[in-house]
C-alpha positions in Angstrom: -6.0 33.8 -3.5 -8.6 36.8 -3.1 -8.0 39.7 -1.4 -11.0 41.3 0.2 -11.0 44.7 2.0 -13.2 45.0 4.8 -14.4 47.8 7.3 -12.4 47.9 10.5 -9.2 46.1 9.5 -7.9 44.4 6.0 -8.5 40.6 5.8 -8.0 38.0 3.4 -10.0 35.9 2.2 -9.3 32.7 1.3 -10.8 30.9 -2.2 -10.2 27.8 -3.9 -6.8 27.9 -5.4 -6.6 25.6 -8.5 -2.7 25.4 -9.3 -1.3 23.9 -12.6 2.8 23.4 -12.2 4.6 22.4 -15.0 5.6 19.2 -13.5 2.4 17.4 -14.3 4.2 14.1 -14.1 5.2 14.5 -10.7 2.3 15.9 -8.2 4.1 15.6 -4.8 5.7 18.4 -2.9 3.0 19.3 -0.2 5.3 22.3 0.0 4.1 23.4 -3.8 1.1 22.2 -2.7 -0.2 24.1 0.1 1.9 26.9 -0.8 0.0 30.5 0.3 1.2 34.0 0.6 0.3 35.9 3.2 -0.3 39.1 3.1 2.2 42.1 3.7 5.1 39.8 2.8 7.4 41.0 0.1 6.9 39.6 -3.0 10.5 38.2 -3.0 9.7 36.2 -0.5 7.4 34.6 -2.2 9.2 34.1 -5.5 12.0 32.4 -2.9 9.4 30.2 -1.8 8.3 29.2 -4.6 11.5 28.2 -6.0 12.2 26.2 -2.8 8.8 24.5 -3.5 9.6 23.5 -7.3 13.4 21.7 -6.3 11.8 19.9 -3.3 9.3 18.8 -6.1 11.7 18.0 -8.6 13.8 15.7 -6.1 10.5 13.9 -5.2 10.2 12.8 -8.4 13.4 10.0 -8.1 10.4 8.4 -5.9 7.8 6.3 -7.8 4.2 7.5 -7.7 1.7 6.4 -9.7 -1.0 3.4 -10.6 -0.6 0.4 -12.2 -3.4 -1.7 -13.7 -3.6 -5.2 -13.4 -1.9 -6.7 -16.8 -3.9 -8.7 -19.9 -7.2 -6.7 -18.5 -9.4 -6.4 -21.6 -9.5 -2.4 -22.8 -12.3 -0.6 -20.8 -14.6 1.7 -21.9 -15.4 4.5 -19.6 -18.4 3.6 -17.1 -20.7 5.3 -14.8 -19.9 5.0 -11.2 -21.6 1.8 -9.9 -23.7 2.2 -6.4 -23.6 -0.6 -4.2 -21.5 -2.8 -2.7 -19.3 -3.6 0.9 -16.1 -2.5 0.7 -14.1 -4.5 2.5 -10.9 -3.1 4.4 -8.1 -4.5 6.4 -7.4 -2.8 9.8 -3.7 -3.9 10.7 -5.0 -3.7 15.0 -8.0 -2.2 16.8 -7.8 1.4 17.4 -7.9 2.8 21.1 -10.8 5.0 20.3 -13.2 6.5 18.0 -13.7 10.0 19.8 -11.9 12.5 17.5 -10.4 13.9 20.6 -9.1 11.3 21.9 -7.4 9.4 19.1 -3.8 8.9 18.9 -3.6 6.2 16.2 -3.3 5.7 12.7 -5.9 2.8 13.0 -8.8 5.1 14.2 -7.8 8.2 11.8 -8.8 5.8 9.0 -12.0 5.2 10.3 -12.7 8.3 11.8 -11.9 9.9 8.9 -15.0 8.8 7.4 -17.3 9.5 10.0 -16.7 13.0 10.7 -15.8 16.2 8.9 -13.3 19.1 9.7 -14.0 22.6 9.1 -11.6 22.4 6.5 -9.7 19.3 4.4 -7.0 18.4 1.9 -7.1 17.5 -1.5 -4.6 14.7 -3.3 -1.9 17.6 -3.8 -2.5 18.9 0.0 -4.1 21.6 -1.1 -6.7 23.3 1.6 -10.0 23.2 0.5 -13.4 24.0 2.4 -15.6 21.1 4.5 -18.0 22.0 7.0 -16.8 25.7 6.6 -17.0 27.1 2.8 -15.2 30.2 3.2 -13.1 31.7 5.6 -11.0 34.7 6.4 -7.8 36.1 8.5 -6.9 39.5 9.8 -3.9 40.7 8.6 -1.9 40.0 11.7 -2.7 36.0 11.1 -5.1 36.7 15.0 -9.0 37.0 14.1 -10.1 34.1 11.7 -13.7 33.8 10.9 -15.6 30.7 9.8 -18.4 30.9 7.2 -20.0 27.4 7.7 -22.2 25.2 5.2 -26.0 25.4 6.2 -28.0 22.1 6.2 -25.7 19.6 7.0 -26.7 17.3 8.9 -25.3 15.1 12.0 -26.3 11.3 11.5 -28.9 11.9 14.3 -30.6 14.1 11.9 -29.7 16.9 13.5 -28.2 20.2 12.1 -24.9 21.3 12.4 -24.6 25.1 13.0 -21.9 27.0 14.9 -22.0 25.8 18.7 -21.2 22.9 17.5 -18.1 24.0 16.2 -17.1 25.9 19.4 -18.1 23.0 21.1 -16.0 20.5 19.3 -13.0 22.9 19.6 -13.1 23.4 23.0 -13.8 19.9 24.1 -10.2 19.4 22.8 -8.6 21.8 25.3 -11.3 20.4 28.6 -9.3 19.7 31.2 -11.8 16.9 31.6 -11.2 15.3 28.4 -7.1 15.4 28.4 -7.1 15.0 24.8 -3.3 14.3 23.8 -4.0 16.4 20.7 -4.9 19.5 22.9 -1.4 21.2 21.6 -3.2 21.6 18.2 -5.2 24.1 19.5 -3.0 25.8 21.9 -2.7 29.6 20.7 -6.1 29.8 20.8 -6.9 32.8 23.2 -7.4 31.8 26.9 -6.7 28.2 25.6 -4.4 27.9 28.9 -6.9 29.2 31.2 -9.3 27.0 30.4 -7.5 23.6 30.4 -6.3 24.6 34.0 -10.1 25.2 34.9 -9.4 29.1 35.7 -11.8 29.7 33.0 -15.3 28.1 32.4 -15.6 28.8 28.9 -13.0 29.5 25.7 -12.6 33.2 25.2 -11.1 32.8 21.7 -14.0 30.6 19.9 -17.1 32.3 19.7 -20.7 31.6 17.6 -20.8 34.6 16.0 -23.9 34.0 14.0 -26.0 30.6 13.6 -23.7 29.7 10.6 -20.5 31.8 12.0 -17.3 31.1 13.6 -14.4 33.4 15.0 -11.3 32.0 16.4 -8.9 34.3 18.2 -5.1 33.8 18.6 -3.1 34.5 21.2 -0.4 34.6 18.7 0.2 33.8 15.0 0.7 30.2 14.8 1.8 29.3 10.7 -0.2 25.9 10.4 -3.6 27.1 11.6 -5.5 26.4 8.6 -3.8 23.3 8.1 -4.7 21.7 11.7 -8.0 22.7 11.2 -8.6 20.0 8.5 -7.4 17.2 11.0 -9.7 14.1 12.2 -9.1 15.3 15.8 -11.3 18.7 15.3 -13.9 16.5 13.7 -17.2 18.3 14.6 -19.1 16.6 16.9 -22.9 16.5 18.2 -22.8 18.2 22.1 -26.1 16.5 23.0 -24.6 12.8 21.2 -21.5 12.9 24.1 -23.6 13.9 26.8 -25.8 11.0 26.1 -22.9 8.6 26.0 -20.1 9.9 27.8 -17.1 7.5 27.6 -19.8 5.3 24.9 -18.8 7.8 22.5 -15.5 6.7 21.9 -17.1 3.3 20.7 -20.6 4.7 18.9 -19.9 7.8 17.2 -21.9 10.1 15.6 -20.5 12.8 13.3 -21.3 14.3 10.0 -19.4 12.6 7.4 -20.0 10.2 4.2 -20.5 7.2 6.2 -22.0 6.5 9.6 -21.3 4.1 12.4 -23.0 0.3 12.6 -21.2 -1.4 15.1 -17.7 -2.7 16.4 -16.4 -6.3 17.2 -12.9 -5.8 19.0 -10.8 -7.9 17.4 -13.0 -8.6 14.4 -14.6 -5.7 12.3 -16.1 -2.1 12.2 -19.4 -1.4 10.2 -20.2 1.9 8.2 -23.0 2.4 6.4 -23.2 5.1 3.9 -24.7 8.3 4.9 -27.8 8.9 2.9 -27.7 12.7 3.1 -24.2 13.2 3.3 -23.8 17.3 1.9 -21.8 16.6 -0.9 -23.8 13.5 -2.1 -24.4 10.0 -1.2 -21.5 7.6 -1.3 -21.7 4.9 -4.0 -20.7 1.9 -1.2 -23.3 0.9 1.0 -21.6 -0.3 3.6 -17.4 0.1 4.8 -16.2 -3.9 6.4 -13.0 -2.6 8.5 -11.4 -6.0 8.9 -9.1 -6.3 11.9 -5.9 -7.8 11.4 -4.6 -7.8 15.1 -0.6 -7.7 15.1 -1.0 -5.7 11.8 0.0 -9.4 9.8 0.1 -8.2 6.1 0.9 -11.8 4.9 -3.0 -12.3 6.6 -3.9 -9.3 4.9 -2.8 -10.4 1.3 -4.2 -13.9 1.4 -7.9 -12.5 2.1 -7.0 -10.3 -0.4 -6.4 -13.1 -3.0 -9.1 -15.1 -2.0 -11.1 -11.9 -3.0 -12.3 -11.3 1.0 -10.8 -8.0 1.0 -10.9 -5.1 -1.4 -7.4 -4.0 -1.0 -4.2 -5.0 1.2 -1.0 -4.1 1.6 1.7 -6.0 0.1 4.3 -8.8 1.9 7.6 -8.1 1.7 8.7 -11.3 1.0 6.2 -11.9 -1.5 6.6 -8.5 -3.1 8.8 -9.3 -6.5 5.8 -12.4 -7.0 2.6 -10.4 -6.4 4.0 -7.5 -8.7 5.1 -9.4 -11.3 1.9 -11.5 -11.9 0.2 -8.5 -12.6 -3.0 -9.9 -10.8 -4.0 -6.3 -8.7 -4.3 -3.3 -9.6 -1.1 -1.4 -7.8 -1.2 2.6 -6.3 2.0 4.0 -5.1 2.5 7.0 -3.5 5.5 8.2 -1.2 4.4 9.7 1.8 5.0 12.0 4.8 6.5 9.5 7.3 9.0 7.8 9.0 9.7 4.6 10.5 12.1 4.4 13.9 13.6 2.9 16.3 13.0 5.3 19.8 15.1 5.2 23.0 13.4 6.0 26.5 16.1 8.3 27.5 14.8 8.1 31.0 16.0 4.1 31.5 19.3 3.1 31.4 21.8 2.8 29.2 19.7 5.0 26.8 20.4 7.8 29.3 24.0 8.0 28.0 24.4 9.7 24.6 27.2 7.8 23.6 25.3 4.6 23.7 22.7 6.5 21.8 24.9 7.0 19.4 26.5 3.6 19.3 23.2 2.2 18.1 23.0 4.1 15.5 26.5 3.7 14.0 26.4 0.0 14.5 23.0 -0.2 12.1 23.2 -0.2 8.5 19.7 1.0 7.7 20.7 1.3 3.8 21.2 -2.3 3.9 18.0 -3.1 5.9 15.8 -1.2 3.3 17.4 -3.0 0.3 17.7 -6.8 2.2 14.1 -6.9 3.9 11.9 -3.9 2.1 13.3 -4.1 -1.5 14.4 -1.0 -1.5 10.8 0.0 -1.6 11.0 3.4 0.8 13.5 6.2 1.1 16.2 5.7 3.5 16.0 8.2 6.4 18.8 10.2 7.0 17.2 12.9 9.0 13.9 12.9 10.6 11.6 15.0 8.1 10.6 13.2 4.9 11.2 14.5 1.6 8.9 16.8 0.3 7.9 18.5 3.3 8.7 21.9 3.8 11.9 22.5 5.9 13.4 19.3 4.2 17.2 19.4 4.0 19.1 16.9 2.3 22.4 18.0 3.7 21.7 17.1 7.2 24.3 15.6 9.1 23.2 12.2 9.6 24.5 9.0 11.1 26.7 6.5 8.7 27.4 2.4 9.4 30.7 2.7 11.6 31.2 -0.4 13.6 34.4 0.5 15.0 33.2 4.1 15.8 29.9 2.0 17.6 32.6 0.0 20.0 34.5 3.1 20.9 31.5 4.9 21.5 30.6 2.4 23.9 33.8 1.7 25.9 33.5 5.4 26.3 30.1 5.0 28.1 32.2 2.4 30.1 30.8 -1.0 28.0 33.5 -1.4 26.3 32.9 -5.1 23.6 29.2 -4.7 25.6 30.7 -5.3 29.3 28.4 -4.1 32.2 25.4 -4.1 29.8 22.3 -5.5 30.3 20.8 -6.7 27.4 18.1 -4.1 26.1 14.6 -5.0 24.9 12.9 -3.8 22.2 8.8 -3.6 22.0 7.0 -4.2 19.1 2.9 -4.2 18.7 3.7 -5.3 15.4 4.2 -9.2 14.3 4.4 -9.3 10.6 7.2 -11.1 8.7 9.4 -8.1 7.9 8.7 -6.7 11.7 10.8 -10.4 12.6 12.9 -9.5 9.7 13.5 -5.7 11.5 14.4 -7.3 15.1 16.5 -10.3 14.1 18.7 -7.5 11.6 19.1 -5.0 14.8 19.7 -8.0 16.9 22.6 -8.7 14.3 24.0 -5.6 13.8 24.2 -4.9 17.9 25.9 -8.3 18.5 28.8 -7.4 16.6 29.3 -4.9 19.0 28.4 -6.5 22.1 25.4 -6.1 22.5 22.6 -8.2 23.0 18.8 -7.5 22.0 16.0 -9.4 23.1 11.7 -8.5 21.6 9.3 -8.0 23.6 5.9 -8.6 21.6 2.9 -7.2 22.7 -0.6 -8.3 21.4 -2.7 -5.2 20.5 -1.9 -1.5 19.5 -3.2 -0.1 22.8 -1.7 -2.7 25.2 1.8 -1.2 23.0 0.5 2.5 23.7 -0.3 1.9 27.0 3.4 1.0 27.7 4.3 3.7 25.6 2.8 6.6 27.6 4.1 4.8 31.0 7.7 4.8 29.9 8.2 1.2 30.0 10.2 0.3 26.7 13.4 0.7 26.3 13.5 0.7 22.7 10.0 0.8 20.6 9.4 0.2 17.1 7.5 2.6 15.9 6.3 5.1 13.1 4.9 8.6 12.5 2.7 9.8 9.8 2.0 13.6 9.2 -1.6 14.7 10.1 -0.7 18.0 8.2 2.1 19.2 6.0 4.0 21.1 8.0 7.2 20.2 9.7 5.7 21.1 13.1 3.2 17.9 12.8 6.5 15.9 13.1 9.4 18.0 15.2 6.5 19.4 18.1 4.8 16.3 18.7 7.8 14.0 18.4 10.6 15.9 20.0 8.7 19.0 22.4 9.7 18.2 26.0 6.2 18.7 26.8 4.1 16.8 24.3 2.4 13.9 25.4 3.1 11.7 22.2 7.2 12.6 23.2 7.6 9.2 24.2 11.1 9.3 23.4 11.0 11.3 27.2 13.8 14.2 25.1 14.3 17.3 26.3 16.3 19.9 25.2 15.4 23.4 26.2 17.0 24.8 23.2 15.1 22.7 20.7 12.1 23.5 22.2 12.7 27.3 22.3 13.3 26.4 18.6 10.5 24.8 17.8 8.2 27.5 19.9 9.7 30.4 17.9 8.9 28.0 14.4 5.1 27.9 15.4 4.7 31.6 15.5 7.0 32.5 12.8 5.7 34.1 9.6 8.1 34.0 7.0 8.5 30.7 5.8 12.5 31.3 4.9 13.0 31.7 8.4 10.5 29.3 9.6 12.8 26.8 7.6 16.0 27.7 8.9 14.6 27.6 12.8 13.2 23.7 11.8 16.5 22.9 10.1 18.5 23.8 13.3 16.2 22.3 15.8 16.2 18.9 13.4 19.9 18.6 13.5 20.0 18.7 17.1 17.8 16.3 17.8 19.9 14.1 15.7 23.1 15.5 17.6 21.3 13.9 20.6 20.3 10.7 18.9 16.9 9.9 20.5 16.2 7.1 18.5 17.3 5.1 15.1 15.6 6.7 11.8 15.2 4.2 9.6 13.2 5.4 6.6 10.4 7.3 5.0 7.6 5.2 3.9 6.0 4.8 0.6 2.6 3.8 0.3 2.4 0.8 -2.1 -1.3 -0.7 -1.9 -2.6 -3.6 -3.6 -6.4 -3.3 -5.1 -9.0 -5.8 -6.8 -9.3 -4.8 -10.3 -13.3 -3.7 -10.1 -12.1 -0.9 -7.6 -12.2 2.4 -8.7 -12.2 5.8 -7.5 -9.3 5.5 -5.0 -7.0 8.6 -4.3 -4.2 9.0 -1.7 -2.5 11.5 -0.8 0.9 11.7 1.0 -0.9 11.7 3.9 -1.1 8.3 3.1 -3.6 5.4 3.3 -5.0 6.3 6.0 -6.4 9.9 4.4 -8.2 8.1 1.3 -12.1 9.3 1.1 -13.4 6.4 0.8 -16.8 8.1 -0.5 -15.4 8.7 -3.3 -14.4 5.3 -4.4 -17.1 2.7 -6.4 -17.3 -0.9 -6.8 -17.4 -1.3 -10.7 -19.5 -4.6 -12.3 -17.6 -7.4 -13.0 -17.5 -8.2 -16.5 -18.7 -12.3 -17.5 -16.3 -14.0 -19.0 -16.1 -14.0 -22.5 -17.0 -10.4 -22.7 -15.4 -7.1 -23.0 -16.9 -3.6 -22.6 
């Protein structure tokens, strides 16, 4: 980091920090990662920190990470990135939308992703590097931020992008007329209140400074600033594009990134083509195939795969052990910054009574579900934040298989063996083999105590979300994937009585006083301890069933090359960056 006086106030200034850790085997912990000192904090603090960062690191490394090539490949020499070629992608359902805004799903963050750029983004350690702005700097009180953006980039209309159209994009996510569920990212702004109400026309706290400059004024520090900034939701977009198309938008966007949008078939396929004056340089593909998968059916997914009509998949459970042992596809693992549930509506009965909360979750063995349906692939969950992300703790108080503490649980709710329950339904958008596998175990597990289970299957993702934001399900399966590494991208959006993806319908005043005073907290030893204590009272309250942290594990055709993931996951790969490399004849060997 560089330090930069300037007239008026001190700032920072924030460069490129290249970091080499001794743990070169093991690049994981976004913590180490992203780690940044701010200014006017003791140096202790920061030597804490760091030593916080290295043992998260360290205990990430019991988790495999790494690539393996497909076996009794000939020996390659090095080649030259190949241009060319159709990638060919499976989408597990159609996303809801392509407006950056608007999007809510992990299905339209992979695609959007390569449409638009942030002002900022994240490299495969999580690092924050420049996008669309190059530099960028803070007051010392974390309040004033100014943007310094990249001149002569250019929207796929041909258009520059110059600094309204970062205050534009910004504040379209806080317009009252948009209702972007993602508004909360952007919340501290200055006057950000005002204006989603409609008391105020315009966004006193984003301003076009210059042509190619940006402030943005707080209304109070808020820690992951710089990190939300390098989301797909702030993707910049084109004013002029949107008020061509209104609601169009969301299904013909136009943004500045690597590739640009062809065309989508609902239920079939999305088309990029590669942008031919992207700013960093053209993308070797020509063209990106999403292929929709509807019901997210990996065993589908695999067999394209094998008949070489997909690039890459993801891998069957079932069929794991097989796949991996024939050495066939090139294999990239990387464990990631989510988690797979089980929520409860606590607004419908009998999810409105803690002890039957809690029931559910002692009469679950979720060790046993990871090793008997997922191979032990992922991490079992014991509390809700994944290893490796800041605020971690290992020694949370979590929830252990207890039959007999399940039953008297429930007779204290007044079911005792089950009696005066309804049977409960859990909803699913998801109809792969080890989703089946997931009900039938919980159905299992519940019958032993009474109670009875039924799945509800719905067709599509948004038909699922739909339900979601109505409050129709009593139990959903469902996961979360971090957007940013920060514990606030999972305990705000998840647990805050107000958020709008809170479908869980908690609330708990004290959690979200917690989580409020974690947002605008500065030092990160105390940001960890307020995030520790909200965490274990959301488990106190058992809102839901946390099953496990996933691990990426992605199956590739051996000519691919050029693929990096993140824990963000799969859904963060820049996919301009990868190549299709010639297939060598048979017979031959470079």
């Amino acid at each position: 980091m560089k330090r930069v006086a300037c007239k008026g106030h001190r700032k920072v200034r924030f460069a490129l920090i290249k970091t080499r850790w001794p743990f070169t085997h093991c690049e994981r912990s976004p913590w180490m990662a992203s780690l940044i000192l701010w200014v006017g904090r003791p140096l202790r603090t920061f030597t804490l920190m760091l030593f916080l960062g290295l043992s998260v690191a360290i205990s990430a490394c019991n988790q495999q990470d790494g690539v393996e090539k497909p076996r009794g490949a000939p020996l390659e020499k090095p080649v030259e990135p190949s241009a060319g070629g159709t990638y060919r992608r499976p989408l597990g359902n159609d996303p809801a939308t392509l407006d950056p805004a608007r999007i809510t799903d992990s299905y339209a963050v992979a695609v959007v992703n390569q449409i638009f750029d942030s002002l900022v983004e994240f490299d495969e350690r999580l690092n924050i590097l420049p996008s669309l702005a190059q530099s960028w700097s803070a007051s010392r009180d974390g309040l004033v931020w100014t943007f310094n953006l990249r001149q002569g980039v250019k929207f796929h209309n041909g258009r520059e992008m110059i600094a309204d159209d970062v205050v534009y994009s910004l504040a379209r996510l806080l317009a009252p007329t948009v209702k972007s569920p993602r508004s909360w990212f952007l919340d501290k702004v200055k006057g950000a209140l005002a204006f989603q109400e409609g008391t105020a026309t315009t966004l006193e706290g984003i301003k076009a400074v210059e042509r190619y400059t940006v402030q943005i004024i707080l209304s109070e520090p808020f820690a992951p600033f710089t990190s939300v900034l390098g989301l797909p939701h702030l993707g910049i977009v084109p004013r002029e594009e949107i008020e061509r198309l209104g609601e169009g938008f969301s299904t013909a966007p136009v943004g500045t990134g690597p590739f640009r949008f062809v065309r989508w078939e609902r239920g079939q396929e999305i088309v990029l083509k590669a942008n031919e004056h992207y700013f960093r340089k053209r993308p070797s593909l020509d063209f990106i195939r999403f292929v929709i998968f509807p019901g997210n059916v990996v065993d589908d997914m695999f067999a394209a795969l094998d008949r070489k009509e997909l690039e890459e998949s993801p891998i069957p459970a079932s069929r794991r052990k097989q796949i991996l042992d024939s050495g066939k596809f090139t294999v990239i693992r990387k464990p990631t910054l989510g988690i797979r549930l089980f929520g409860f509506n606590l607004d419908l009965p009998p999810f409105d009574q803690p002890e039957v909360r809690q029931a559910f979750n002692y009469a679950i063995d979720t060790t046993e579900l990871n090793q008997e349906i997922r191979d032990r692939r992922h991490e079992v969950a014991r509390g809700i934040l994944p290893p490796g992300m800041p605020g971690y703790n290992p020694e949370v108080k979590a929830y252990s298989y207890n039959p007999e503490k399940a039953k008297a649980l429930l007779a204290q709710a007044g079911h005792p063996e089950g009696k005066n329950l309804a049977p409960v339904t859990l909803g699913s958008s998801v109809k792969s083999a080890v989703s089946y596998q997931d009900y039938e175990g919980i159905r299992q597990y519940m019958a032993r105590v009474g109670v009875h289970v039924e799945l509800k299957e719905f067709d599509d993702w948004p038909t699922f979300r739909s339900a979601l934001q109505q409050g129709k399900l009593q139990i959903f399966r469902y996961a979360w994937f971090a957007d940013y590494p920060d514990p606030d991208n999972f305990l705000y959006p998840l647990f805050y009585s107000k958020s709008q993806t809170n479908y869980f319908r908690y609330r708990n005043p004290l959690v979200d006083r917690l989580l409020d005073d974690a947002r605008r907290e500065l030092d990160d030893l105390r940001r960890v301890k307020l995030y520790r204590e909200a965490e274990q009272l959301i488990l106190n309250d058992a809102p839901g069933i946390m099953l496990m942290h996933h691990t990426y594990e992605g199956l590739f055709q051996p000519y691919v090359d050029g693929v990096t993931v993140s824990a963000l996951g799969e859904w963060y790969i820049p996919m301009w960056k990868i190549h299709l490399k010639p297939i060598p004849r048979a017979g031959t060997q470079r």
